[in-house]
Structures are given as C-alpha cells and as structure tokens.
C-alpha positions in Angstrom: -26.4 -89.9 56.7 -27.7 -89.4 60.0 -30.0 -86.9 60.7 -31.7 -85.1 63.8 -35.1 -83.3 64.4 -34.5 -80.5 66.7 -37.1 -77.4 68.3 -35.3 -74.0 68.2 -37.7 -70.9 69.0 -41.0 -73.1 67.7 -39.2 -74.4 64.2 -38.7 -77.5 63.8 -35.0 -78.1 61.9 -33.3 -81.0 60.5 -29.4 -81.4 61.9 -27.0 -83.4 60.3 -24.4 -85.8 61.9 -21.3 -84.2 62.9 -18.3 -83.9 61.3 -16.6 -86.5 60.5 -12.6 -87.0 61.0 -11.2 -89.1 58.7 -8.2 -91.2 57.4 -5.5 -89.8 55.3 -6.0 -92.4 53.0 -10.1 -91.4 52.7 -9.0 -87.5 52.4 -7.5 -87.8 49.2 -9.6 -86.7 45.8 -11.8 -83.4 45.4 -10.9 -79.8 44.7 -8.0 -78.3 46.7 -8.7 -75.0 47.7 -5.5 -73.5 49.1 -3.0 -75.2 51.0 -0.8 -72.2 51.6 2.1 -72.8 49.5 1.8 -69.3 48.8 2.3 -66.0 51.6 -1.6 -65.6 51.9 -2.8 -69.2 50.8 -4.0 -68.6 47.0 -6.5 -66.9 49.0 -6.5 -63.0 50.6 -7.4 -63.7 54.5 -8.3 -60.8 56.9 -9.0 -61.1 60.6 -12.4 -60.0 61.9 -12.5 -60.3 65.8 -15.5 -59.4 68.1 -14.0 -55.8 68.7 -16.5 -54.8 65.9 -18.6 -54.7 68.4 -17.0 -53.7 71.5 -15.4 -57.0 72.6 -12.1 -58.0 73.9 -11.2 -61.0 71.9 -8.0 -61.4 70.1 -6.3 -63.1 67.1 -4.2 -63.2 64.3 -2.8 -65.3 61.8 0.1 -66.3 59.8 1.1 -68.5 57.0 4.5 -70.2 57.5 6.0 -73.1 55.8 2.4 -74.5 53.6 0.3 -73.9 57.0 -1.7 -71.0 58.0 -1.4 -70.5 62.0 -4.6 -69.2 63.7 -4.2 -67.9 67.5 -5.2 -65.8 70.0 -7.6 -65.6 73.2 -11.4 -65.5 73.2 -13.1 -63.4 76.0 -16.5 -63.7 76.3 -17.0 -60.4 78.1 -17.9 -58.2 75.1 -18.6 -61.3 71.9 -16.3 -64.1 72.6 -15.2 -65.1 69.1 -12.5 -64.5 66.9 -12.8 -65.1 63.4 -10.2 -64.8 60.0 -12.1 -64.3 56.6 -11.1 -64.5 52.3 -12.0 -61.7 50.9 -15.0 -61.8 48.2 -14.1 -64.3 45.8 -16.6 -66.7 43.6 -16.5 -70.8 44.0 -19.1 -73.0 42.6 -18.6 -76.0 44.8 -22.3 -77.5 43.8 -20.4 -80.4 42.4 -19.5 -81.6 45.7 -20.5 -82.7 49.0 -18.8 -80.2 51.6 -15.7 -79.0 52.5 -12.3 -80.6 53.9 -10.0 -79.4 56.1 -6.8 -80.6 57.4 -6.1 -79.2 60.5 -3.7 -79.3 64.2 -6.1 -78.2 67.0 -5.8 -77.5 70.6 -9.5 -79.4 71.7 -11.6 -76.5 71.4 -14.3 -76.6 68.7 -14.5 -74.0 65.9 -16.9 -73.0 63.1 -15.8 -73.1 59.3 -18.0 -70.2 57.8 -19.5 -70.1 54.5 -21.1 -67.2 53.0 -23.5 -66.5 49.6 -25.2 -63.3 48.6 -28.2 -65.0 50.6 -30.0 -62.3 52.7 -32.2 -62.3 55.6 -33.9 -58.8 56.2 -31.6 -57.2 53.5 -28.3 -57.9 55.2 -26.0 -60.6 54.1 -25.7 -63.9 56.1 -23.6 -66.7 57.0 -23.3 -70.2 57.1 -21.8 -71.5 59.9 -20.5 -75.5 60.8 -19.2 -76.4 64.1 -16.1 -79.2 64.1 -14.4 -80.6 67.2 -10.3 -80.3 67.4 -7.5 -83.0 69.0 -5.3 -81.5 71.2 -2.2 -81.3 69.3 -2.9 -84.1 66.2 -3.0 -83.6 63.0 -6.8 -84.8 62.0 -8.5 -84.2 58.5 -12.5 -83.2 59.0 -15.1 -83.3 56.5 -18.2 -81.0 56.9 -21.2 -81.5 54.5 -22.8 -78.6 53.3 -25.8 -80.3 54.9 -24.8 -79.1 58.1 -24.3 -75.5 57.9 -26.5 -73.7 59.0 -27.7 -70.0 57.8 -27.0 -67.5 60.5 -26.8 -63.7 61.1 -24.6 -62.0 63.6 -24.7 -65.5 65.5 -28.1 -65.9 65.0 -29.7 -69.4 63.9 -32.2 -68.8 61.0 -34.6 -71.2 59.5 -33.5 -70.4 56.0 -32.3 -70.2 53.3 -30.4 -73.4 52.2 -26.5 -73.3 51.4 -26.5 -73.5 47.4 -22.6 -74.4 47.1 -22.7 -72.8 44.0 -22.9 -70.0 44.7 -20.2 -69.2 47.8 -18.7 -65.4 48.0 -16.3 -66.0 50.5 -14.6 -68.4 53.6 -13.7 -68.1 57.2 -12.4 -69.6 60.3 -13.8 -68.9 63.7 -13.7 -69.7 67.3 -16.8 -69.1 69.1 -17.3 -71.7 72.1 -18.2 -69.3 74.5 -15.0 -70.0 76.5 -12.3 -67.7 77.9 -8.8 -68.2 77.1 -6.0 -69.1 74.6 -6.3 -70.8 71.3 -4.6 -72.1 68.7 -5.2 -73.8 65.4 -3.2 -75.1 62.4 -4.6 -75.1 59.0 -2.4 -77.2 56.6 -5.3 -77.6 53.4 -8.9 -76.5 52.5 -10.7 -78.5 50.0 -14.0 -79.4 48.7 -14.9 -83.4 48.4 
C-alpha cells in the first residue's frame, strides 16, 4: 500500500493511497451491509445538512428499486455540505480491510463517514474518507480503513485510530466546497 507523509498544523501524518475503483469481478466477497432491497436499506438513514448550523445546503434521499438516491445542492455560504446518516447501530468490521461501495456519481467527490464512541475533548468524532465519482457510471470503490481519518465538525485531528470494531454508525456526505447540484446513487455498502 502506498503511503504519504504529510505536515498539517506542525503534525506530521501518514495518508494512504486513494481509493481505489475496482472491477466487478474484484468486488465480489466480504460482508454486505445493505443493498437496499428493503424501504430504508436494512439500515435507518436520516439526513443531516449544514442547516445545523446556519447554512443553506440541501438534500434528501430516497430508496427506490435496491438503490438509495442521494441529491441536492451544496452552498458554501453558511457550511457547504450535505450529509445522510444510520442511526446508532453496532458493526465489528475488525475482520476486514475497509468498506465497499457501489455507487453512480455525477464527478464530484464525497466523504463516506465512519463513526465510534472515540472522543476528542468529550465530544464524539468522526472518521471521514474522501472518494472521487464518474459522471454517470456505475463504479465500485474500495476505501481502507487506513485512510480515514478522525475529525470533528470538519476538523482534521491527529488521533485516535479507526478500530473497525468498534463502529456506532455510517454516513454519506458531500463536502467539496463547491456550489451547486448533486447527485449520487448508492446500489450496495459492504466491508471487504
């Protein structure tokens, strides 16, 4: 696995290599997740935009037909990200590597959250993992759970480590810091 040293704010962290997309032929094994055979997924989703905190972002979802259709328009006046999230649930993924999606973007790049009972000054954070899209192709991605990196309210921390073990909960989130309409199709989340 590739690896890069990089200086944020005087600490020194270690980056992964990106994403990957990969074949359909490579995607198959691992643990399926959801892929939304059901009206919510197997999983209960929620939509958290940046109007928590005054912005003017938008988006919803739906589930249709086995895929879960995210949309909307970011406006970076006010946050700039919109963001769906399960509900608290409990996965031990620490027999795997990282997490699969199969997905139908529009070319914008979006963040697959992760989130333990980790805290940073007493408040719960996130682990976030940027992925490119295709404009309008179906493309399966695999992020390692070497890559995400422990956040709070957008905020790049220097710890602590994901332990897949112990994940609460999931979400999907635009947060480019662009203006405008997107949309992105989920078909399947898995672990590999």
């Amino acid at each position: 696995m590739l690896a890069f040293l990089l200086i944020v704010g005087g600490l020194l962290m270690t980056l992964s290599a990106p994403p990957t997309l990969v074949s359909d032929a490579h995607a198959e094994g691992g643990l399926l997740l959801t892929d939304f055979a059901t009206d919510r997924g197997d999983l209960d989703w929620y939509v958290m935009n940046d109007n928590v905190m005054g912005g003017r972002s938008e988006g919803t979802f739906k589930i249709e037909q086995g895929v879960l259709h995210f949309a909307g328009s970011t406006n970076t006046r006010g946050g700039g990200f919109s963001s769906i999230r399960t509900t608290p649930t409990k996965v031990d993924l620490s027999e795997f590597e990282g997490i699969r999606l199969r997905i139908r973007g529009d070319g914008r790049r979006y963040t697959w959250r992760l989130a333990t009972n980790a805290r940073w000054r007493g408040r719960q954070i996130g682990y976030w993992a940027d992925f490119d899209t295709e404009d309008g192709t179906w493309t399966t991605v695999e992020i390692p759970f070497s890559q995400f990196i422990p956040r709070y309210r957008g905020t790049m921390l220097d710890g602590p480590a994901l332990e897949p073990g112990q994940i609460t909960d999931m979400g999907l989130m635009i947060y480019d810091k662009l203006d405008g309409p997107f949309e992105l199709r989920l078909a399947s989340v898995a672990a590999y």
